[in-house]
C-alpha positions as CSV (number, residue, x, y, z in Angstrom):
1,X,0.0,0.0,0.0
2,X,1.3,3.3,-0.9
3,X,-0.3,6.4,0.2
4,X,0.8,10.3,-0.8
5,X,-0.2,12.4,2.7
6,X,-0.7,16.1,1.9
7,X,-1.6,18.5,5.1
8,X,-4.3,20.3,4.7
9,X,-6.4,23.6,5.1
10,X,-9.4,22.6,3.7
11,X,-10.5,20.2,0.7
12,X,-13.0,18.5,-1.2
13,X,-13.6,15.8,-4.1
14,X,-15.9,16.1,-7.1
15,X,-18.0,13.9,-9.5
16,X,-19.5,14.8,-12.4
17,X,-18.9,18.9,-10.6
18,X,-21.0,17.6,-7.8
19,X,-19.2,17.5,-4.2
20,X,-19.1,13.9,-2.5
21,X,-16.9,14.7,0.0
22,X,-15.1,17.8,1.8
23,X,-12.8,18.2,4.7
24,X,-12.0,21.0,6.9
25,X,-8.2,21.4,8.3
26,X,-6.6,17.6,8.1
27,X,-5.2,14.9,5.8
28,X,-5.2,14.2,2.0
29,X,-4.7,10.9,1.2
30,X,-3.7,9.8,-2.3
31,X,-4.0,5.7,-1.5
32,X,-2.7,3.2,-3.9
33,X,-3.3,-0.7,-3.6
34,X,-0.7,-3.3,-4.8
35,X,-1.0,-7.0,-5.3
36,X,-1.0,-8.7,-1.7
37,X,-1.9,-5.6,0.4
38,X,-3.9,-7.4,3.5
39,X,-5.6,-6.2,6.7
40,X,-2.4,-5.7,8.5
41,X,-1.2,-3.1,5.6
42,X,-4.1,-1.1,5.9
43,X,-3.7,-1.2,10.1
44,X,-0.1,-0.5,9.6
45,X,-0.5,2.6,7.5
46,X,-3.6,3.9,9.1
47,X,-1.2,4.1,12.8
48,X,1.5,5.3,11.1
49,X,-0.4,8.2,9.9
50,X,-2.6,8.7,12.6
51,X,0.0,9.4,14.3
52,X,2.2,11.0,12.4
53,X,4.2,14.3,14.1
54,X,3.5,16.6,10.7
55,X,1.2,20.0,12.6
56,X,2.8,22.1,14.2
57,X,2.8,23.5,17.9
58,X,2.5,26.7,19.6
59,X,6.2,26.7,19.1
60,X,6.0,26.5,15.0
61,X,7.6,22.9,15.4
62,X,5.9,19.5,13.3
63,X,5.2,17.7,17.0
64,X,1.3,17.2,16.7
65,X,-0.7,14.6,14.8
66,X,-3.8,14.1,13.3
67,X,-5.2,13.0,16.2
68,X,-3.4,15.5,18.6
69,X,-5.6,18.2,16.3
70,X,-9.0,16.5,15.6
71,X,-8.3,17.1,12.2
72,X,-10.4,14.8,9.2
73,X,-9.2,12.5,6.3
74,X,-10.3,12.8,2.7
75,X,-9.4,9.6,1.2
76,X,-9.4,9.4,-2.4
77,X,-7.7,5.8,-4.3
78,X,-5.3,6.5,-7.0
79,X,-4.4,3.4,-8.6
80,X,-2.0,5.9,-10.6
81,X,0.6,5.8,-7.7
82,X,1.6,2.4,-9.1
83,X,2.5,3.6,-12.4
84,X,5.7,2.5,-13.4
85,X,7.6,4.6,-16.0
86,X,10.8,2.6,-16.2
87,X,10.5,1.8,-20.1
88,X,8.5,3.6,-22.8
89,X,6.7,6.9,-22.4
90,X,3.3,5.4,-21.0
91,X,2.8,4.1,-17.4
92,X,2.7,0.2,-16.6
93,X,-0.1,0.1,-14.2
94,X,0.7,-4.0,-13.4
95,X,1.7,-3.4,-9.8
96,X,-1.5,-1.5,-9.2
97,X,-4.1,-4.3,-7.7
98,X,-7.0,-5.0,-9.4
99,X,-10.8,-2.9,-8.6
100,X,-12.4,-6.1,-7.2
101,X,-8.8,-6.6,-4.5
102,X,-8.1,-2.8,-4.4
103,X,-11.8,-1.6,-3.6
104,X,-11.9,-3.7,-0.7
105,X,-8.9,-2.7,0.9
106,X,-9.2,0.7,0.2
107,X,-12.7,0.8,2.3
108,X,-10.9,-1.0,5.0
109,X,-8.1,1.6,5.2
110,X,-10.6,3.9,5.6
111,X,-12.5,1.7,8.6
112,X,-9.3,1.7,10.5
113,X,-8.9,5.2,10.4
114,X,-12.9,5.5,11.7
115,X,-11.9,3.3,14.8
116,X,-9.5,5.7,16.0
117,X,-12.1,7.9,15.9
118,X,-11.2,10.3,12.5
119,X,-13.7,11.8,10.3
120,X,-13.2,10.2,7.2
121,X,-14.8,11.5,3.5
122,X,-14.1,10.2,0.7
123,X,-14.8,10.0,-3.2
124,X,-16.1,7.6,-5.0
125,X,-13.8,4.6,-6.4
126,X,-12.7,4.3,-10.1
127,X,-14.6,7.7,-10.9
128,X,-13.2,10.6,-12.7
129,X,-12.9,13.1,-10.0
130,X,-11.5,16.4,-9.2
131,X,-9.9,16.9,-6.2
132,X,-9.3,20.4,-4.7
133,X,-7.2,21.6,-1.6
134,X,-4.8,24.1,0.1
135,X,-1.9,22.3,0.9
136,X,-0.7,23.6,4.1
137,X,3.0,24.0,4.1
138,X,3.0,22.6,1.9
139,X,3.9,19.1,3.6
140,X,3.6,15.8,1.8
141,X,4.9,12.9,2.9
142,X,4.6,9.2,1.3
143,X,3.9,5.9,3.6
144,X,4.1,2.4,2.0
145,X,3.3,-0.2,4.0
146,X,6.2,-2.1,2.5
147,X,8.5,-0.5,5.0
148,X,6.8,-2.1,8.1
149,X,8.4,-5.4,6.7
């Protein structure tokens, strides 16, 4: 599982120019699903970015997370974060796992951030869909579960 994390002011997700789902301050997420991603991927990832020490303090230093802040999630799957661009000028999307796999994982993801008590919105999977935020920073960060290992 790869994810891009992108801080945020505010944000929202469109279909067909209609809003399906809009955060206040909080979390991007850009989430990618490869072949073999399980339940403990999606737990790993969720904690890690739960967690993660990317707001900043009354000091101006990155030592608060998402959960220190209350902040929300908007979750959007991007099977794009798989493409690989080694050879040719068009993207392999082979390492990207398949709707009926990714689609499952993605929504559990999205669960295990619920538990630990996140707002979570979302858009809607494999649509066309326009995403708009202010990055805050900006800071973006990638997590792939891969590392856990």
């Amino acid at each position: 599982m790869r994810v891009v994390v992108q801080r945020s002011k505010e944000a929202r997700v469109l279909v067909n120019r209609e809003t399906v789902g809009e955060i206040n301050h909080g979390l991007v997420l850009l989430v990618g699903i490869t072949h073999g991603d399980d339940a403990d991927d999606a737990a790993y990832v969720a904690d890690k970015i739960a967690n993660l020490r990317i707001f900043e303090d009354s000091e101006g230093k990155m030592n608060l997370s998402l959960l220190d802040i209350g902040g929300q999630i908007l979750s959007i799957s991007q099977f794009t974060l798989y493409g690989d661009t080694r050879k040719g000028r068009r993207p392999n999307f082979m390492e990207a796992a398949r709707p009926e796999e990714a689609n499952p994982m993605y929504e559990l993801l999205n669960e295990e951030f619920r538990k630990k008590g996140i707002t979570v919105e979302t858009g809607i999977f494999g649509a066309m869909m326009d995403v708009q935020l202010t990055n805050d920073g900006p800071v973006t960060i990638i997590v792939e579960s891969k590392e856990k290992k």
